[in-house]
N, CA, C and O atoms as a DFTB+ gen file, in Angstrom:
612 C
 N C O
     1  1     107.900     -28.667    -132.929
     2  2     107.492     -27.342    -132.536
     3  2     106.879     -26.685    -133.765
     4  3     107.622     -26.313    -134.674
     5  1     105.802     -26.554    -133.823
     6  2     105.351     -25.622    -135.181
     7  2     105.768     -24.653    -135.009
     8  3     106.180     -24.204    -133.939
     9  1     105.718     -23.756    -136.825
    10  2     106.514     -22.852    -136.966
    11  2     105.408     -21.552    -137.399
    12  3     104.379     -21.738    -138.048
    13  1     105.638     -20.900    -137.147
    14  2     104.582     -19.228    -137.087
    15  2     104.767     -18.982    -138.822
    16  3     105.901     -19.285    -139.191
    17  1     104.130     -18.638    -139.598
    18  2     104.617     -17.812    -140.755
    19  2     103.602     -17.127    -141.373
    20  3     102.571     -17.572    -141.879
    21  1     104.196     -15.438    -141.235
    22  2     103.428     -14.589    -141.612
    23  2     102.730     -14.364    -142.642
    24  3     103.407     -14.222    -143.660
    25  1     101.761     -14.287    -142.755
    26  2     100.868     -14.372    -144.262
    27  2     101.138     -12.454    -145.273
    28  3     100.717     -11.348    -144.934
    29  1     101.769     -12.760    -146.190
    30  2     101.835     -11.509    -146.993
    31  2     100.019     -11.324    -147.232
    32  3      98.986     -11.864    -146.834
    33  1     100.689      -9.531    -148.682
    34  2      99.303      -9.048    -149.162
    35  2     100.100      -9.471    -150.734
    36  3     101.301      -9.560    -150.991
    37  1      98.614      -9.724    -151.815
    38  2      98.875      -9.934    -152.348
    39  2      98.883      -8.244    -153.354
    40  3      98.236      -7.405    -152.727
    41  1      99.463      -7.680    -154.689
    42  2      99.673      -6.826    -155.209
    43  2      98.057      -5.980    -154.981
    44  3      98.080      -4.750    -154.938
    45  1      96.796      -6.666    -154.852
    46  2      96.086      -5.089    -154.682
    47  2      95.759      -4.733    -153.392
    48  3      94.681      -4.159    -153.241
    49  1      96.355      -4.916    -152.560
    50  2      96.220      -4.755    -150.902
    51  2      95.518      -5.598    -149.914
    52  3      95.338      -5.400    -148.713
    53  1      95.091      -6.769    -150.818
    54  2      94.189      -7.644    -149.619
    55  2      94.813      -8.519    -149.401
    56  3      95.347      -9.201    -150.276
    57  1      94.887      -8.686    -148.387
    58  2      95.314     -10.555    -147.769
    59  2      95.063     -11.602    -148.241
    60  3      94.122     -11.795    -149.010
    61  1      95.807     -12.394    -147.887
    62  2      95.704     -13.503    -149.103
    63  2      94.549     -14.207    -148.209
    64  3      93.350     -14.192    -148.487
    65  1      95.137     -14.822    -147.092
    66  2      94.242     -15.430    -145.920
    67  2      93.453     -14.801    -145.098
    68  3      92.933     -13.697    -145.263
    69  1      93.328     -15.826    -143.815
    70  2      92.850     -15.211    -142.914
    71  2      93.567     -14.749    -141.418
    72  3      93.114     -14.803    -140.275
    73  1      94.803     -14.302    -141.911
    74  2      95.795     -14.347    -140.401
    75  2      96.956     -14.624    -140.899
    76  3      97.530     -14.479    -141.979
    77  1      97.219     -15.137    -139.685
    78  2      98.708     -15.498    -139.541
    79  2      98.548     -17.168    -139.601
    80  3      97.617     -17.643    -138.951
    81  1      99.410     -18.070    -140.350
    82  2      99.065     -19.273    -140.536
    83  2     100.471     -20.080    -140.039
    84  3     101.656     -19.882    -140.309
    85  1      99.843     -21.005    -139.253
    86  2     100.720     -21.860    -138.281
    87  2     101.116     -23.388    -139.534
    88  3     100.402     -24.028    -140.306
    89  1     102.203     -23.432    -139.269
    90  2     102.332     -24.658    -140.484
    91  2     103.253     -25.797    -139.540
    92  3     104.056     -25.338    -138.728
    93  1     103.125     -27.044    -139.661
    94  2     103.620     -28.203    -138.740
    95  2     104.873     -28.698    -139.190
    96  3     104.998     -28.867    -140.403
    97  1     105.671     -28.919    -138.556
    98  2     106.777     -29.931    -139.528
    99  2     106.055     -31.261    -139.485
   100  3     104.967     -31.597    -139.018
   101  1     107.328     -32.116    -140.334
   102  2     106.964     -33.301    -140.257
   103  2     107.066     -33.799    -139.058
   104  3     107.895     -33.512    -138.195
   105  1     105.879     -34.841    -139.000
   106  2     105.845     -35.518    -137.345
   107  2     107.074     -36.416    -137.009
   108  3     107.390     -37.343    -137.755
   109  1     107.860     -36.077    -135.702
   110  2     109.279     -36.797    -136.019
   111  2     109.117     -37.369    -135.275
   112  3     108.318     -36.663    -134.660
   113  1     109.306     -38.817    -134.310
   114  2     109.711     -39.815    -133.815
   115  2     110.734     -39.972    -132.676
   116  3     111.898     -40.271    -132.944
   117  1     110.252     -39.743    -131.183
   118  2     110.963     -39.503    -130.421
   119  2     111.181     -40.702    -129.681
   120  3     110.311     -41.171    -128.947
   121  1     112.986     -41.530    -129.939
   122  2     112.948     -42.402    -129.406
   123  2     113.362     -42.830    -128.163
   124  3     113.214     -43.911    -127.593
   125  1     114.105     -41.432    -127.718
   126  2     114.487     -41.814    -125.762
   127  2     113.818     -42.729    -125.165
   128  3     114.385     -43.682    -124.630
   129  1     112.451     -42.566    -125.167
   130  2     111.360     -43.259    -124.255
   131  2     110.900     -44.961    -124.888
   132  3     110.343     -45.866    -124.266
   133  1     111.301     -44.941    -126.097
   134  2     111.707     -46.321    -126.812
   135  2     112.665     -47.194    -125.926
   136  3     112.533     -48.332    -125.475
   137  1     113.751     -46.200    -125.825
   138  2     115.059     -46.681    -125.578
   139  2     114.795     -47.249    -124.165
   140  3     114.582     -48.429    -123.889
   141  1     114.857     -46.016    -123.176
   142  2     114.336     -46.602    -121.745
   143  2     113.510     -47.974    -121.732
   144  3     114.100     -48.920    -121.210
   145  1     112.312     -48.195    -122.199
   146  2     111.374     -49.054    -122.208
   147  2     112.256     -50.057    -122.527
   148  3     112.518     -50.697    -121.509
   149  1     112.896     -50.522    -123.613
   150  2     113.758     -51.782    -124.002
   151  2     114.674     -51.911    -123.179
   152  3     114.872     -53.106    -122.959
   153  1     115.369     -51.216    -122.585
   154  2     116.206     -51.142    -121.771
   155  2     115.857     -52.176    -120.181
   156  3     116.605     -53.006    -119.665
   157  1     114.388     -51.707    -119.699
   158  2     113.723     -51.627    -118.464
   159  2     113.581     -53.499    -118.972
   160  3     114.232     -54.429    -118.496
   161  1     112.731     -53.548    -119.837
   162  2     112.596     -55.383    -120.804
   163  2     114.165     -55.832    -120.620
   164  3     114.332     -56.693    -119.755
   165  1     115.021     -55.497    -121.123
   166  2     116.134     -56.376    -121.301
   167  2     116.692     -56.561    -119.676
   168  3     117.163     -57.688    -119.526
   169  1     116.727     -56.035    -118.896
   170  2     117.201     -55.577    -117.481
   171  2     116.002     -57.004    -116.714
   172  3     116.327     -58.009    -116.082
   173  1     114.927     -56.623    -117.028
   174  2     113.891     -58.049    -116.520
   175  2     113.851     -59.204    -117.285
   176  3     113.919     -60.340    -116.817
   177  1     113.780     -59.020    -118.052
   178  2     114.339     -60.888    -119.216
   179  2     115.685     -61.223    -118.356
   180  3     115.623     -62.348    -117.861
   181  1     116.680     -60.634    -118.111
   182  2     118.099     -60.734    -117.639
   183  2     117.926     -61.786    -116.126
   184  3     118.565     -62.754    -115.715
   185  1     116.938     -61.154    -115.691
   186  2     116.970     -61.481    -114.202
   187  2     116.198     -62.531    -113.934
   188  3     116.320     -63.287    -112.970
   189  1     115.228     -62.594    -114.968
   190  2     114.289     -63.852    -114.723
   191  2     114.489     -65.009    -115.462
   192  3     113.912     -66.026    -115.077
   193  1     115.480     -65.075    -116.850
   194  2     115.507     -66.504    -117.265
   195  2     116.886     -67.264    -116.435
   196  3     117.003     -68.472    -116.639
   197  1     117.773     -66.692    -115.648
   198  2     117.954     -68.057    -114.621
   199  2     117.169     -68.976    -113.811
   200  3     117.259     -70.195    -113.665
   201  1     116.040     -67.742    -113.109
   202  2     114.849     -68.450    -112.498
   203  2     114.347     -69.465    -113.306
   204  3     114.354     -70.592    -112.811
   205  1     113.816     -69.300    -114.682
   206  2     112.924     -69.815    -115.326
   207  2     113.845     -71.806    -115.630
   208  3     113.304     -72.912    -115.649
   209  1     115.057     -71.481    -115.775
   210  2     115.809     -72.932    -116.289
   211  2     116.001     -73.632    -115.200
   212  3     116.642     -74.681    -115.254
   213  1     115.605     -73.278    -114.321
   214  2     115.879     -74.214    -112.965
   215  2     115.023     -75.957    -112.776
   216  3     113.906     -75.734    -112.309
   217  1     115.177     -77.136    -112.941
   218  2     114.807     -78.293    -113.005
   219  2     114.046     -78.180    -111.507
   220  3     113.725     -77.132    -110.947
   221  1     113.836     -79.629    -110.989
   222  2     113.382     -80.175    -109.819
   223  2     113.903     -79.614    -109.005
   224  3     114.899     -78.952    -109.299
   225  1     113.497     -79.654    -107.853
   226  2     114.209     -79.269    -106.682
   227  2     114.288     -80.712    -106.176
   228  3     113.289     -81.431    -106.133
   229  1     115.368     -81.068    -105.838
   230  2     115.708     -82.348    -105.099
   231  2     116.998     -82.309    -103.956
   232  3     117.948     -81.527    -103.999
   233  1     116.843     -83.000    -103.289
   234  2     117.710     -82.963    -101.694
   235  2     118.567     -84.151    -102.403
   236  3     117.992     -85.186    -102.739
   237  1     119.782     -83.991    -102.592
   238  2     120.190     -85.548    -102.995
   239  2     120.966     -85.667    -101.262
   240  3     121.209     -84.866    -100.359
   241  1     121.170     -87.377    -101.521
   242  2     122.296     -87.752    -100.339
   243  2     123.560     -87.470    -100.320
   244  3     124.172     -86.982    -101.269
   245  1     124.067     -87.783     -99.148
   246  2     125.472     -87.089     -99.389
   247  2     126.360     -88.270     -99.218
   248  3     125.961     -89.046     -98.349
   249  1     127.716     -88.685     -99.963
   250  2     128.255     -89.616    -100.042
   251  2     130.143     -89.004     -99.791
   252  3     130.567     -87.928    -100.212
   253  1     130.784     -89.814     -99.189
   254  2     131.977     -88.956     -99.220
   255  2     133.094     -89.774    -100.194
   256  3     134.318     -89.757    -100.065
   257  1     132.506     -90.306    -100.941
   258  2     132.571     -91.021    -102.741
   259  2     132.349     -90.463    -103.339
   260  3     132.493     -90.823    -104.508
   261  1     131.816     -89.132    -103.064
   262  2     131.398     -88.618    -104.542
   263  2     132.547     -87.858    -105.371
   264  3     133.535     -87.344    -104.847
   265  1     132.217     -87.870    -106.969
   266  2     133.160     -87.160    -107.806
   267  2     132.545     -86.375    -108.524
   268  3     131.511     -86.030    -107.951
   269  1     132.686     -85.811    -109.720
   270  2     132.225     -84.853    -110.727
   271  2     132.035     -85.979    -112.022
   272  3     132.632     -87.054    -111.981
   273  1     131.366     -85.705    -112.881
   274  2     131.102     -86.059    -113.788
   275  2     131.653     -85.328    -114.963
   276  3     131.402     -84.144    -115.190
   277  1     132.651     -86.317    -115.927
   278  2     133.077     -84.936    -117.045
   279  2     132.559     -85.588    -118.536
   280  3     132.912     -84.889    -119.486
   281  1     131.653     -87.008    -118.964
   282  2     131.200     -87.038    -119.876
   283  2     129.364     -85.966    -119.909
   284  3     128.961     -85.328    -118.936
   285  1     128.912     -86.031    -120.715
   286  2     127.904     -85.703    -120.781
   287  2     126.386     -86.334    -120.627
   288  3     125.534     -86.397    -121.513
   289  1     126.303     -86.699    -119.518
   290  2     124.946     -87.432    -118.736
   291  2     123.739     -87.332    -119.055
   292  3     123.318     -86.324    -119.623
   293  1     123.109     -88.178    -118.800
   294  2     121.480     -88.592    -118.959
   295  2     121.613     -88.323    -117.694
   296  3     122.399     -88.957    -116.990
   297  1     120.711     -87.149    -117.146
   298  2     120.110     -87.802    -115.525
   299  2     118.943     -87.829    -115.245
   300  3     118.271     -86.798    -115.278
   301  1     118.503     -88.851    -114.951
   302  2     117.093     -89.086    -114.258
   303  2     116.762     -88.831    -112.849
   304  3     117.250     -89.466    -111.914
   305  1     115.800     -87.748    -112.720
   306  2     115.519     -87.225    -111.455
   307  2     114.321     -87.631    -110.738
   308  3     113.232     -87.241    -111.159
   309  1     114.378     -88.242    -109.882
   310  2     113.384     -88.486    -108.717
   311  2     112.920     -87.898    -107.735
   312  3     113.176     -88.475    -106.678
   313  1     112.257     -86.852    -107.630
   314  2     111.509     -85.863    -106.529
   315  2     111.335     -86.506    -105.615
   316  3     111.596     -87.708    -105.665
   317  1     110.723     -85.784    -104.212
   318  2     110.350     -86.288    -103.244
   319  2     108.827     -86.494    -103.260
   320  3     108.262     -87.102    -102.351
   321  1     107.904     -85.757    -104.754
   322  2     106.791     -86.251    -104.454
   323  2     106.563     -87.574    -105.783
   324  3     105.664     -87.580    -106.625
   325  1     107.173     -88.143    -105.694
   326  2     107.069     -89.179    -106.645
   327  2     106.016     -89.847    -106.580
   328  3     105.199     -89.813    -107.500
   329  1     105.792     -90.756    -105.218
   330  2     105.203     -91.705    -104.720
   331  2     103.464     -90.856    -105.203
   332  3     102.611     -91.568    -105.734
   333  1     103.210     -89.569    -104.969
   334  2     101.947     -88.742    -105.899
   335  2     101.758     -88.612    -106.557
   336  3     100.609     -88.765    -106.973
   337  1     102.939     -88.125    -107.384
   338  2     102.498     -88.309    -108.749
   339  2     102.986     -88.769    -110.027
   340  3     102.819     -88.420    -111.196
   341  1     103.758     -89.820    -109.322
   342  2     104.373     -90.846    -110.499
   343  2     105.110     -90.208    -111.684
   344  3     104.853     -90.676    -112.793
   345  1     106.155     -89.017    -111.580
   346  2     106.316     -88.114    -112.323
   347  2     108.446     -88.360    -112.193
   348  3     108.961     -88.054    -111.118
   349  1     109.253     -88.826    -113.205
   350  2     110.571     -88.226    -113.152
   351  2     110.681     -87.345    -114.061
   352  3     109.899     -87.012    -114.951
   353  1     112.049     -86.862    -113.690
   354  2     112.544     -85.767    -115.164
   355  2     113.683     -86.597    -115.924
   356  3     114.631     -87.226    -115.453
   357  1     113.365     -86.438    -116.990
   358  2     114.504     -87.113    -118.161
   359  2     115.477     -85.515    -118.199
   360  3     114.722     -84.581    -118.469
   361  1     116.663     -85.156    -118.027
   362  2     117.203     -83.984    -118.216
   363  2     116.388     -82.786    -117.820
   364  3     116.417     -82.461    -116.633
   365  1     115.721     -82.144    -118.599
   366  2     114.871     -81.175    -117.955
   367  2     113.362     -81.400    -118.997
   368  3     112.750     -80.569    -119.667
   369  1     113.115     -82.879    -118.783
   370  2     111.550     -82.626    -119.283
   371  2     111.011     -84.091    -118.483
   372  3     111.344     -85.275    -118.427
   373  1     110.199     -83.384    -118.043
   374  2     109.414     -84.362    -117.135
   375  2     108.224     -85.713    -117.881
   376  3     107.205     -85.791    -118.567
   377  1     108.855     -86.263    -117.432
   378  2     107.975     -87.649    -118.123
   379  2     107.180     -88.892    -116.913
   380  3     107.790     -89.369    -115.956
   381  1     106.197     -89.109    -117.156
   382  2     105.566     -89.697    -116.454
   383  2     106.321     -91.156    -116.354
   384  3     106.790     -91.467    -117.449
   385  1     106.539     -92.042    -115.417
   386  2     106.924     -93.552    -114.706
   387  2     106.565     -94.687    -115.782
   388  3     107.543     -95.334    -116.156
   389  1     105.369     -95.027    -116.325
   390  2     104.975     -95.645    -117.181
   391  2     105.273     -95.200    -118.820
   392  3     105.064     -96.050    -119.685
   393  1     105.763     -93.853    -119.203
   394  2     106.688     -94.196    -120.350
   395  2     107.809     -93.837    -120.312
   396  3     108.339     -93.472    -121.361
   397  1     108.329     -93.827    -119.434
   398  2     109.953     -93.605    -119.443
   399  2     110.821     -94.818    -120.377
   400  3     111.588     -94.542    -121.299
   401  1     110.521     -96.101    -119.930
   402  2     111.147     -96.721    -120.908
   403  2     111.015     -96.748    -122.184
   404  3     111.846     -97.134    -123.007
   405  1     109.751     -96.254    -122.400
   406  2     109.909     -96.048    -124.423
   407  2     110.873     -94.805    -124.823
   408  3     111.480     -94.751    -125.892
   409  1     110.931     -93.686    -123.678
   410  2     111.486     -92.428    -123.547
   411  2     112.907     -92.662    -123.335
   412  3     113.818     -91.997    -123.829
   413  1     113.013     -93.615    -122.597
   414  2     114.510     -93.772    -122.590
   415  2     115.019     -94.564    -123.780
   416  3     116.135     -94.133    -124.070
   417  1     114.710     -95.384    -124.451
   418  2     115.296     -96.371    -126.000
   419  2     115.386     -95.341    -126.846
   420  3     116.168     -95.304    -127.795
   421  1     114.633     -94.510    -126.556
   422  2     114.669     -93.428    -127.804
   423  2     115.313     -92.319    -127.594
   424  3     115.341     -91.306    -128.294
   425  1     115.877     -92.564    -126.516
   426  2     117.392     -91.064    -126.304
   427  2     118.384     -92.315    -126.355
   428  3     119.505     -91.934    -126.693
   429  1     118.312     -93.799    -126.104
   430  2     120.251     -94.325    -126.265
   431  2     120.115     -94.718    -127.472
   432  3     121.156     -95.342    -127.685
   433  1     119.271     -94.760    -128.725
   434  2     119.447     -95.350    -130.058
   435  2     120.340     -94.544    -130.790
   436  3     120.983     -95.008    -131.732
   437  1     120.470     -92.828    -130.261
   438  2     121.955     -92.688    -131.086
   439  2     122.844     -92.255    -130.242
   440  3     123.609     -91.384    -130.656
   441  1     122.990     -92.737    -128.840
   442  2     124.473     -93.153    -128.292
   443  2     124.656     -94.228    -127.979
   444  3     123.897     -95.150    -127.677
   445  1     126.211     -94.084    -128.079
   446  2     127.013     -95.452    -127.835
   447  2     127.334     -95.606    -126.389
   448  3     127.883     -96.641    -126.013
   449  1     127.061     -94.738    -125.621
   450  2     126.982     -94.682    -124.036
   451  2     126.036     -95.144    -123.527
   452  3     125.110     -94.351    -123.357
   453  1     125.918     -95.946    -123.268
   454  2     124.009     -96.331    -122.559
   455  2     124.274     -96.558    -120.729
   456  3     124.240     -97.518    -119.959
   457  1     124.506     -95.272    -120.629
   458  2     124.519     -95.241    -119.099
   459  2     124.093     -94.210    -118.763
   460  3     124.484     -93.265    -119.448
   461  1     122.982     -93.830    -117.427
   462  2     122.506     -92.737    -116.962
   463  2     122.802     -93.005    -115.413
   464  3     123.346     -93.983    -114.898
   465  1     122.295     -91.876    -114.834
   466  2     122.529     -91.127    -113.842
   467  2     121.401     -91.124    -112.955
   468  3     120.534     -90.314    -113.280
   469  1     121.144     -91.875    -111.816
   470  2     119.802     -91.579    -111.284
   471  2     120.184     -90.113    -109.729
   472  3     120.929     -90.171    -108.750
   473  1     119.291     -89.064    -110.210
   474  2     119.280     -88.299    -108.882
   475  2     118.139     -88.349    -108.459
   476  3     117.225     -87.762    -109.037
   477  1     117.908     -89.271    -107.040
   478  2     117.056     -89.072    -106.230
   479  2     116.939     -88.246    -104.844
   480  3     117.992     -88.019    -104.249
   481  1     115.769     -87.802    -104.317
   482  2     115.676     -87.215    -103.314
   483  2     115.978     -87.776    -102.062
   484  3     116.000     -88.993    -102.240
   485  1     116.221     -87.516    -100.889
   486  2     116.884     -88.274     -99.817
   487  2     115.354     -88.915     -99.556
   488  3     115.148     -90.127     -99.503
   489  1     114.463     -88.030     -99.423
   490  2     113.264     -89.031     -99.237
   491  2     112.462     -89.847     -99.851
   492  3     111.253     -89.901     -99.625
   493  1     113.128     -90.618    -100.760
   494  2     112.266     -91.584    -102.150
   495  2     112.410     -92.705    -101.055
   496  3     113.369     -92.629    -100.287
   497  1     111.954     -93.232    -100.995
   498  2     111.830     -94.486    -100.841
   499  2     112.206     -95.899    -101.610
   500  3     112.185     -96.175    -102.809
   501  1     112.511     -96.579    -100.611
   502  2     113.480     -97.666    -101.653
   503  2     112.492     -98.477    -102.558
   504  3     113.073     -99.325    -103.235
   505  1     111.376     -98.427    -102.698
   506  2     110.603     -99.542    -103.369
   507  2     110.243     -98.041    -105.020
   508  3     110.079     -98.330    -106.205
   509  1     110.239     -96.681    -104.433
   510  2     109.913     -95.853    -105.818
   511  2     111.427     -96.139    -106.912
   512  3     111.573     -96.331    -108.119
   513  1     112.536     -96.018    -105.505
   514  2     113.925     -96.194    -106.692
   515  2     114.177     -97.745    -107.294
   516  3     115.141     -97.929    -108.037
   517  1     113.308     -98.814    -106.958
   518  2     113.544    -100.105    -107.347
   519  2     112.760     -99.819    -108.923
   520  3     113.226    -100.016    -110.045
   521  1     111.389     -99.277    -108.516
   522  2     110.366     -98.947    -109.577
   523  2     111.438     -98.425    -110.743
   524  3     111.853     -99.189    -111.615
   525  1     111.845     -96.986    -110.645
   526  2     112.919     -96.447    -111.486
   527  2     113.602     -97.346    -112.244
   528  3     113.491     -97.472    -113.464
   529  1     114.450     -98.093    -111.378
   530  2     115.952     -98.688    -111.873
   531  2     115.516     -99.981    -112.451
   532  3     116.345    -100.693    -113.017
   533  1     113.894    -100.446    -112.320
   534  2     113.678    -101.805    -112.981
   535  2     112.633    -101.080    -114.931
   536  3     112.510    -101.694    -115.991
   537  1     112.206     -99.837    -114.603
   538  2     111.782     -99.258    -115.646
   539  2     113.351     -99.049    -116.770
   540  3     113.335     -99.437    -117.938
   541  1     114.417     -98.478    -116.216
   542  2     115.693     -98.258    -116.866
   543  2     116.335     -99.701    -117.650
   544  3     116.607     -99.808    -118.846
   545  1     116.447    -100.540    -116.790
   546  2     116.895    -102.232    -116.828
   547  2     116.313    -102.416    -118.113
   548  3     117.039    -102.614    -119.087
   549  1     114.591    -102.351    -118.252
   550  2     113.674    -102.762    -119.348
   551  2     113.913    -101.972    -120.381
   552  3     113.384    -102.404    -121.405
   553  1     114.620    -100.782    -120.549
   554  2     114.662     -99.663    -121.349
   555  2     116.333    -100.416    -122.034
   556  3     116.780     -99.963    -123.087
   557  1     117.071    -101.535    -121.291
   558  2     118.270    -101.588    -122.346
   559  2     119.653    -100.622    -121.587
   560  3     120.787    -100.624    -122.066
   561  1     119.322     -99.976    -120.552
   562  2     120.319     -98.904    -119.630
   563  2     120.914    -100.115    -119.307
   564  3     120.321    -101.117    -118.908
   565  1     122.386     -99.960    -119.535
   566  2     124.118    -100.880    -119.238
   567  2     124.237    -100.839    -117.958
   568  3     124.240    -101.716    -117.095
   569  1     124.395     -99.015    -117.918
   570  2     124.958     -98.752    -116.509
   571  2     124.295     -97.556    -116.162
   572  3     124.306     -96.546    -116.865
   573  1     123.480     -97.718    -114.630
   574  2     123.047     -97.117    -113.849
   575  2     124.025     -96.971    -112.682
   576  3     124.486     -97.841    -111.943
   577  1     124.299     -95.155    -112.714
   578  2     125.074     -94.806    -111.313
   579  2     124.191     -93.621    -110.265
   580  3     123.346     -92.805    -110.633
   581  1     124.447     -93.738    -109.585
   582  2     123.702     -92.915    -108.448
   583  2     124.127     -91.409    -108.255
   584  3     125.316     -91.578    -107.988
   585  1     123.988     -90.458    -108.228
   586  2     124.352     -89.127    -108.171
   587  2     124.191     -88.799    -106.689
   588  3     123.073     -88.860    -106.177
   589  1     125.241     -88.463    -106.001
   590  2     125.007     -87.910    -105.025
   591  2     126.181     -86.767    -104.242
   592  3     127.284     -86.510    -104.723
   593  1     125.750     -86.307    -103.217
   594  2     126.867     -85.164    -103.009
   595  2     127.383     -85.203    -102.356
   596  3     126.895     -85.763    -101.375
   597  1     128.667     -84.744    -102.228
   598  2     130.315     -84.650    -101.501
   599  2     129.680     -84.219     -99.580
   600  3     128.874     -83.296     -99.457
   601  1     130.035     -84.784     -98.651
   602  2     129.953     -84.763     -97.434
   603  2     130.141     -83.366     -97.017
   604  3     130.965     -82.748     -97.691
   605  1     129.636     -82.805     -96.178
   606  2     130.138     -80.863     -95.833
   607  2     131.170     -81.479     -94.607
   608  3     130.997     -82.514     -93.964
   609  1     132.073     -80.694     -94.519
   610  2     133.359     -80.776     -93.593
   611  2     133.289     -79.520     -92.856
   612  3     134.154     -79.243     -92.025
């Protein structure tokens, strides 16, 4: 808010200026509207990076064998559009069919576990999951198990 301040006379009766002289404070920094704004950002970052970590979408089968897994897995995911575009996911990074096996030697060279996890879609076809599990075989994989889900009751 500027501040008004009256201009004196100086000792022989004339004015010093020309008026009355308006003087500014220092320009201060109003951060409410900072605050809101970061606020409004943190509230939408919040809501959208679950969306954002989400892998494949895949239909797995349902098995009434199935259990939980409590070591820490390799899983290899097989979409339903495979057979197009020749595409699995290693965990959550997608790697093309033809280098998966260099991709896979080079995630079991420093574990002593050399077993993964295949999740396929109910609609792969048995000759794309032969493709898979004979790319894994060549890669040095021990043990290949199938991921699939608990029966609905």
């Amino acid at each position: 808010m500027p501040k008004v301040q009256a201009t004196g006379t100086n000792g022989n009766g004339r004015r010093r200026g020309r008026g009355v002289r308006v003087a500014t404070s220092l320009a201060e920094i109003n951060v409410v509207p900072l605050v809101d704004v970061m606020l409004v950002l943190l509230i939408i970052f919040m809501v959208t990076a679950p969306m954002m970590t989400q892998g494949m979408q895949v239909n797995l089968p349902q098995s009434s064998r199935a259990r939980g897994v409590n070591a820490q897995p390799i899983y290899v995911t097989i979409p339903a559009e495979f057979a197009k575009t020749r595409i699995v996911q290693i965990n959550n990074d997608e790697v093309r069919v033809d280098i998966l096996q260099e991709r896979m030697k080079q995630l079991m060279l420093e574990r002593d576990d050399k077993s993964v996890f295949m999740r396929a879609d109910a609609g792969v076809t048995v000759q794309d999951l032969a493709t898979v599990w004979d790319k894994l075989i060549e890669a040095g994989i021990e043990k290949i198990g199938m991921a699939t889900r608990p029966v609905a009751r």
